[in-house]
C-alpha positions in Angstrom: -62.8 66.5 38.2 -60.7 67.8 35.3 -62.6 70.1 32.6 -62.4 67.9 29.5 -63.4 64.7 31.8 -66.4 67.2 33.2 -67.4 68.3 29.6 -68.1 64.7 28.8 -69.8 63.9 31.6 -72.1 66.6 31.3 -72.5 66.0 27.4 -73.3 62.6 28.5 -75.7 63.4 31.1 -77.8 65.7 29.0 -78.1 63.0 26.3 -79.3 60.6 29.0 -81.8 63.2 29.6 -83.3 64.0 27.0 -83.3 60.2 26.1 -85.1 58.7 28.7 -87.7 61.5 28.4 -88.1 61.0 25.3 -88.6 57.2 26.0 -91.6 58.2 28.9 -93.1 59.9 25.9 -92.5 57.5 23.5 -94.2 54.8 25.4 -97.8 56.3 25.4 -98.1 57.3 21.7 -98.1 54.9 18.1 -95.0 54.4 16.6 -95.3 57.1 13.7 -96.6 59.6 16.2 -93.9 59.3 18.4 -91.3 59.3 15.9 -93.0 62.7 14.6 -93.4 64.3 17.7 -89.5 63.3 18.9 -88.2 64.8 15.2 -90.2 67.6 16.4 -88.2 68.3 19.3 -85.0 67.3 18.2 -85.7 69.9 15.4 -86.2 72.5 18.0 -83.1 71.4 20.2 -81.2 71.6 16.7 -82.1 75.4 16.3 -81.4 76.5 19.5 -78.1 74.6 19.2 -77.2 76.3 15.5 -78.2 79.7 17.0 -75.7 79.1 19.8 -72.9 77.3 17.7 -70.5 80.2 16.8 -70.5 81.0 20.7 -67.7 79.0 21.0 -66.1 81.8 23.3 -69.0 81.0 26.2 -68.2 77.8 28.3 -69.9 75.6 30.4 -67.0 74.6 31.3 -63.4 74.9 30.2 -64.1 71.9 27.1 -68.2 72.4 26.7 -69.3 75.5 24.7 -72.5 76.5 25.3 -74.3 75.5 21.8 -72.5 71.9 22.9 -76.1 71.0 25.3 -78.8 71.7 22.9 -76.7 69.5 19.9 -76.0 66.5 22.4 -79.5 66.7 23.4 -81.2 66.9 19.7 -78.6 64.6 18.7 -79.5 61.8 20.9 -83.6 62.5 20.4 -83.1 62.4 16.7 -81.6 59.0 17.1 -83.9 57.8 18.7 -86.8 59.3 16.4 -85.4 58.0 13.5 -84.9 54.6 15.3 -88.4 54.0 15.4 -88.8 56.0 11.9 -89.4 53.9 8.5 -86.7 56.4 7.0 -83.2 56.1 8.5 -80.8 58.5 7.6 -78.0 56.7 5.9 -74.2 58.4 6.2 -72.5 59.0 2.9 -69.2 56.6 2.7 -67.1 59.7 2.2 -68.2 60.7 5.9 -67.7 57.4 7.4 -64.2 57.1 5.5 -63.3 60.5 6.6 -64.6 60.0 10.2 -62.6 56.6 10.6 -59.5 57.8 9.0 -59.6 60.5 11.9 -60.4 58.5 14.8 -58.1 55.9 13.8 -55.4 58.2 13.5 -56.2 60.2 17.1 -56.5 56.6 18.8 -53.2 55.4 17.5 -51.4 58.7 18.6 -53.5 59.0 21.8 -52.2 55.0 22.9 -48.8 55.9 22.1 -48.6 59.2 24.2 -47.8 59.4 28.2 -51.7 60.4 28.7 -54.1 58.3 26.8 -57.4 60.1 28.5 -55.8 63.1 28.1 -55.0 62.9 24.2 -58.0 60.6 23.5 -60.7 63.3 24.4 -59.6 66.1 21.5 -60.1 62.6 18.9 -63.4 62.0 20.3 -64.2 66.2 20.0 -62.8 66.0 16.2 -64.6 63.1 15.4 -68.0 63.8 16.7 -67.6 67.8 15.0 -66.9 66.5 11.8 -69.5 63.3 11.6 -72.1 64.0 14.4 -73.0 67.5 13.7 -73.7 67.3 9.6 -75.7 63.9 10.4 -77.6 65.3 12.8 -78.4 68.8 10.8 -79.0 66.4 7.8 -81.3 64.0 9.4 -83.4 66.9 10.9 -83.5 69.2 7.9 -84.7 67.4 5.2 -88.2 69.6 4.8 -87.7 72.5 4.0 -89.1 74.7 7.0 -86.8 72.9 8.8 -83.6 73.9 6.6 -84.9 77.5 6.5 -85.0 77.8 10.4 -81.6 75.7 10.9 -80.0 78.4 7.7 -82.0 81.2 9.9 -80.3 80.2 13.2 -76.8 80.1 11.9 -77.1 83.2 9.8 -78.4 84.9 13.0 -76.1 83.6 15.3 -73.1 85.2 12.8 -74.8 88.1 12.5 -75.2 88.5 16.3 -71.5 88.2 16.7 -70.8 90.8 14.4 -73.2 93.3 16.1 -71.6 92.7 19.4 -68.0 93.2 17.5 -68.7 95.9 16.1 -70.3 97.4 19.8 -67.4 96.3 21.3 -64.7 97.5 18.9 -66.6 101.1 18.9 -66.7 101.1 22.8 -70.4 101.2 23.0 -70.6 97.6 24.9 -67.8 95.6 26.4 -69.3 91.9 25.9 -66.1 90.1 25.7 -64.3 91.8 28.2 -67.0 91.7 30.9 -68.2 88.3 29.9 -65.4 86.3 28.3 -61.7 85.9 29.4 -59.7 88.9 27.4 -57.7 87.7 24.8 -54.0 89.5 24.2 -54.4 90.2 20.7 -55.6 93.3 21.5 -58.5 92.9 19.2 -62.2 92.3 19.6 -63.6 88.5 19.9 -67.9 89.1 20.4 -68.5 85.6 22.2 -66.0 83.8 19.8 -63.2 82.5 21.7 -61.1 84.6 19.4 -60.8 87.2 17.0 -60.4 85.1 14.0 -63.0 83.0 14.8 -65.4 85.9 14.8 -63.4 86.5 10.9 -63.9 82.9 10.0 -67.8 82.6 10.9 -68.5 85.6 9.1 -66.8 85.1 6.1 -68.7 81.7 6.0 -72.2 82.7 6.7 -71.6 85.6 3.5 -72.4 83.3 0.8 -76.1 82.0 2.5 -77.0 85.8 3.1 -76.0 86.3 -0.4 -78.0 83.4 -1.6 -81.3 85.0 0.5 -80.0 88.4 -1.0 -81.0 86.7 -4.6 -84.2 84.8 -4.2 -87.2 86.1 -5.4 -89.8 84.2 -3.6 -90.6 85.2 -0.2 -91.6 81.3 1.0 -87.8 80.6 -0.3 -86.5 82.3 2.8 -86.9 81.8 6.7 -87.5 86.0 7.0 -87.7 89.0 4.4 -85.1 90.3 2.1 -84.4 93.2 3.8 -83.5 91.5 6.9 -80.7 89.6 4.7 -79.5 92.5 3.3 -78.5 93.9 6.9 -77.4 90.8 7.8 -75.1 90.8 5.1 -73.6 94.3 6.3 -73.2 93.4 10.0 -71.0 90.4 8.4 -69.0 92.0 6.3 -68.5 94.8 9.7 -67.7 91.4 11.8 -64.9 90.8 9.0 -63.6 94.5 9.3 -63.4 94.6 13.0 -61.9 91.1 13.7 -58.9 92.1 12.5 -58.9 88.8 10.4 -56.8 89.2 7.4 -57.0 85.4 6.4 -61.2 85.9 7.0 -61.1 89.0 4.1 -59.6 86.5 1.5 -62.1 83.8 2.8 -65.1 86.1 2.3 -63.9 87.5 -1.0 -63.4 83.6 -2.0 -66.8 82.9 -1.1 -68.5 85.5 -2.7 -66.8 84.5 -6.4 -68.2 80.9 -5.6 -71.7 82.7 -5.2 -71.2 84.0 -8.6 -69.0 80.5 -10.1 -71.5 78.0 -8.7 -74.9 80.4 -9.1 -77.6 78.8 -11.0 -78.8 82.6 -12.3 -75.5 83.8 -12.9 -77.3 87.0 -14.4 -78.9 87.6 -10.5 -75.7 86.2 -9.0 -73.8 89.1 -10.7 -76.3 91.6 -9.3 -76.0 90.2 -5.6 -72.0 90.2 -6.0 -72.7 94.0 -7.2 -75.1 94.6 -4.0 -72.3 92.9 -2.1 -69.3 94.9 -3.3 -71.7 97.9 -2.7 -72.8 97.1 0.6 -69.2 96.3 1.6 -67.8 100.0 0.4 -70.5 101.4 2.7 -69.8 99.9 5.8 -65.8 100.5 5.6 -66.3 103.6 4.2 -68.4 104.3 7.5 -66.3 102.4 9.8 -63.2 103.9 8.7 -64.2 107.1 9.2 -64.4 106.0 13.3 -61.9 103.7 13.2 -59.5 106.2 14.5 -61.8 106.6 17.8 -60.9 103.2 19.1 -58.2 101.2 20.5 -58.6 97.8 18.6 -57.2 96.8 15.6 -58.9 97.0 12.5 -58.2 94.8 9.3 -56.6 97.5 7.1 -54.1 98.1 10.0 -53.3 94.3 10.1 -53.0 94.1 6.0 -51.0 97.3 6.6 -48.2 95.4 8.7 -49.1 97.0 12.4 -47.2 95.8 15.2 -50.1 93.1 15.6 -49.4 91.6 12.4 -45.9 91.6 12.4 -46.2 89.9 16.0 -49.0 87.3 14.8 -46.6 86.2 11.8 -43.4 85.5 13.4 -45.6 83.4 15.8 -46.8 81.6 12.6 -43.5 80.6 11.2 -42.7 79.3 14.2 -45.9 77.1 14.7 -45.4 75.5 10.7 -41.8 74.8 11.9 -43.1 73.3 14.6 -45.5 71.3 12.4 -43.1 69.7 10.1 -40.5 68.7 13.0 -43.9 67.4 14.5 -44.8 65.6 11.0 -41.6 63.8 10.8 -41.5 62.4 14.2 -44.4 60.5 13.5 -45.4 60.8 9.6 -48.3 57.5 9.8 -50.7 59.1 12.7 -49.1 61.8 14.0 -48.4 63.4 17.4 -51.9 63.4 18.8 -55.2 65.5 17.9 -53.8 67.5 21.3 -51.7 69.8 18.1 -55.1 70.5 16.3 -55.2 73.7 16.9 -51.7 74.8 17.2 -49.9 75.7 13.5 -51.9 78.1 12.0 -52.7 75.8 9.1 -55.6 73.0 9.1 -53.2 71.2 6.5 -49.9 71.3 8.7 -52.2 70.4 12.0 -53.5 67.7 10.1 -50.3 65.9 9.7 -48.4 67.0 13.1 -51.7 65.6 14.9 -52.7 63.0 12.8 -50.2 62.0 10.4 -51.0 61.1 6.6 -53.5 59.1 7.7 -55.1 62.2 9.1 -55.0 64.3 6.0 -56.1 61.6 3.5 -59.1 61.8 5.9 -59.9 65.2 5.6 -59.5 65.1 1.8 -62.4 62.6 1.5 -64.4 64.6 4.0 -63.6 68.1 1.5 -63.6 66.2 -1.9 -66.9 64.4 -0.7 -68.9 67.6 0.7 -67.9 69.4 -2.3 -69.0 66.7 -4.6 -72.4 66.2 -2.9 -73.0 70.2 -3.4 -71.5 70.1 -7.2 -74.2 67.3 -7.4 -77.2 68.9 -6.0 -76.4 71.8 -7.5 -77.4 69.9 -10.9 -80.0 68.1 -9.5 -83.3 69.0 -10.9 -85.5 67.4 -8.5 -84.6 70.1 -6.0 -85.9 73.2 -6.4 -84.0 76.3 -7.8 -83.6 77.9 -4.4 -82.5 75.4 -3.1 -80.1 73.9 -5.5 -78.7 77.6 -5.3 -78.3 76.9 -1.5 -76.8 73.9 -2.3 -73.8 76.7 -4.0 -73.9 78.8 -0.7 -73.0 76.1 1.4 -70.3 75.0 -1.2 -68.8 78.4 -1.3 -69.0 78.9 2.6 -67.2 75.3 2.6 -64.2 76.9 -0.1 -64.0 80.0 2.1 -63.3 77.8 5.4 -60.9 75.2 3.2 -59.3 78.7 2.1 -58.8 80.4 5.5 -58.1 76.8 6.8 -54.2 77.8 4.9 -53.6 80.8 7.7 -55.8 79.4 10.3 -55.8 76.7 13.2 -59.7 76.4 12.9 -60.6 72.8 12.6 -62.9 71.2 14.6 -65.4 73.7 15.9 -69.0 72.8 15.6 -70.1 75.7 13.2 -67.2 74.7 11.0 -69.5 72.1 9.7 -73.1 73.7 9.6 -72.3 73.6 5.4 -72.2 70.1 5.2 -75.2 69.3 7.1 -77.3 71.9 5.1 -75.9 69.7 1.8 -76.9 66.4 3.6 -80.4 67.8 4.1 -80.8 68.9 1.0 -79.7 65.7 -0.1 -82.3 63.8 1.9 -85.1 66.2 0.4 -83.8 64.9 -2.6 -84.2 61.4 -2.1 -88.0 61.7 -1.0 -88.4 63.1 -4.2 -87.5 60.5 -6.2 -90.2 58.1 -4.2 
């Protein structure tokens, strides 16, 4: 059986799983009680699936990460939780607009290739990343000790990534190369399935430890301050040691939309100050080693190495590639099978999908950022978490940023934002009842 065909299957499988289960349990208890207890355990399965998510370089098999179980799983429970709930979750039209604007487009180019399977299964992976996962994190998050473990899990999962970088890039551990197949940038990947990856996710979880970095009450954050604080250095290490140069503009762009979008701008400034700080500490201290290993740090990447020079000519060639690509097929492009291979969301977005594509992908950016701007505002939400509501902005901007010299488009923790701002929006609406 062929690995995309087996990923399916196995996606499939678990959701069957998990739902007939939770229809033996179902069947014993009252309706509330069992839509309760099933939220319950979809919550749980959506933890362990967030704290998985940026793991994207540890397979199942050759098309299932191994964060893609526990979300299938919580996924189907939570559907079936809120299908016996009094509160459905309702999608925003800018998600369903975006979400059929993308399928459409994949499904056009798929049953106009020589493979229709083949070229079908990356529209079904797009589609379900970018409308499956923030449904599913904003159906289960809407109380807040749910957000705060879901915000903990990602933040963790990052920050776990970057520990094992920087192991690896030092020589202490060899994770990636032991575990994971070696990549031939010559740089150090964690479990990402590359490099940049492990750039991109941390520059997007900076703004939420930023945002902990700034609250003042302790029942505002899943764990202690402290704990954000080195969080928030083992990020900004990931950053150094990926070897990311797109990931230090993303991160520097995410932090100034801490600041822009901050409801305190008076605090904000002080946890951009801590973060400038805390950022001159850890280059200072992993520059000092740097010349100890054999990767490739950032500095010698901004600096022009041979890596850099290498990486860039392979670029250019992908965007010409892109626009030849593009004007083959302008309306719905060549097929979602080109995702991932110009270096640019934008330029992937047409090759793959056509205009049709990219008009999607503007109402899924112009929507999530609107939602944020809104709840940002809003002042039946808390102050925390109208700030959070910022964070998850600014870690949208930095990956709609890095998106300009990276292929990174439909990976599940692309998307962990936008299902933080659904959440929030659903705590929202139960205050207004």
């Amino acid at each position: 059986m062929a690995g995309p065909r087996a990923s399916i299957l196995l996606v499939c499988l678990a959701g069957a799983a998990v739902g007939v289960g939770a229809i033996a349990v179902s069947s014993s208890r009252a309706a509330a009680a069992e839509s309760d207890f099933l939220l319950s355990v979809a919550a749980g399965l959506l933890v362990l699936g967030v704290g998985l998510v940026t793991f994207n370089g540890v397979r199942v098999t050759s098309g299932l990460s191994v964060a893609d179980v526990p979300l299938a799983a919580s996924a189907v429970t939570a559907a079936l939780a809120l299908s016996l709930s009094p509160r459905p979750i309702a999608a925003p039209r800018w998600l369903g607009v975006a979400a059929a604007g993308i399928f459409t487009a994949g499904v056009l180019s798929a049953l106009t290739s020589d493979d229709v399977v083949e070229n079908f299964i990356p529209t079904l992976r797009f589609t379900v990343a970018l409308a499956l996962m923030p449904l599913v994190i904003g159906a289960l998050t809407r109380s807040s000790r749910n957000r705060q473990l879901v915000v903990a899990a990602w933040l963790a999962s990052a920050g776990l990534n970057a520990l094992v970088g920087l192991t690896d890039f030092f020589g202490l551990t060899a994770v990636s190369a032991t575990f994971l197949e070696v990549n031939s940038s010559g740089r150090v990947n964690a479990f990402t399935a590359h490099p940049n990856h492990l750039g991109i996710v941390c520059a997007m979880t900076v703004p939420v430890a930023l945002w902990g970095t700034l609250q003042r009450r302790a029942s505002s954050l899943p764990f202690g301050r402290v704990a954000w604080f080195a969080a928030l250095a083992l990020l900004v290490g990931g950053i150094f040691v990926s070897g990311s140069r797109a990931a230090v503009i993303g991160g520097l762009a995410g932090c100034a939309f801490v600041f822009l979008l901050g409801i305190r701008r008076g605090r904000a400034a002080v946890g951009l100050t801590a973060f400038f700080a805390v950022a001159l500490l850890v280059i200072s201290l992993l520059s000092s080693s740097v010349d100890q290993t054999e990767s490739a740090s950032v500095f010698e990447r901004l600096g022009g190495n041979t890596s850099a020079q290498t990486s860039d000519a392979g670029r250019f060639d992908a965007f010409d590639d892109a626009i030849e690509g593009f004007a083959n097929s302008p309306i719905y492009g060549e097929g979602y099978q080109f995702a991932r291979q110009a270096h640019d969301i934008y330029l992937q977005l047409l090759q793959s999908g056509g205009v049709l594509a990219l008009v999607a992908f503007g109402f899924f950016i112009v929507g999530s950022l609107s939602l944020g701007r809104r709840l940002r505002v809003s002042t039946r939400l808390p102050v925390a978490d109208r700030e959070l509501a910022g964070a998850a902005m600014a870690s949208l901007i930095a990956w709609f940023v890095v998106g300009i010299a990276q292929p990174t488009l439909y990976d599940r923790y692309l998307y962990v934002p936008a299902g933080i701002l659904l959440g929030l929006a659903a705590a929202e609406r139960l205050r207004r009842r």
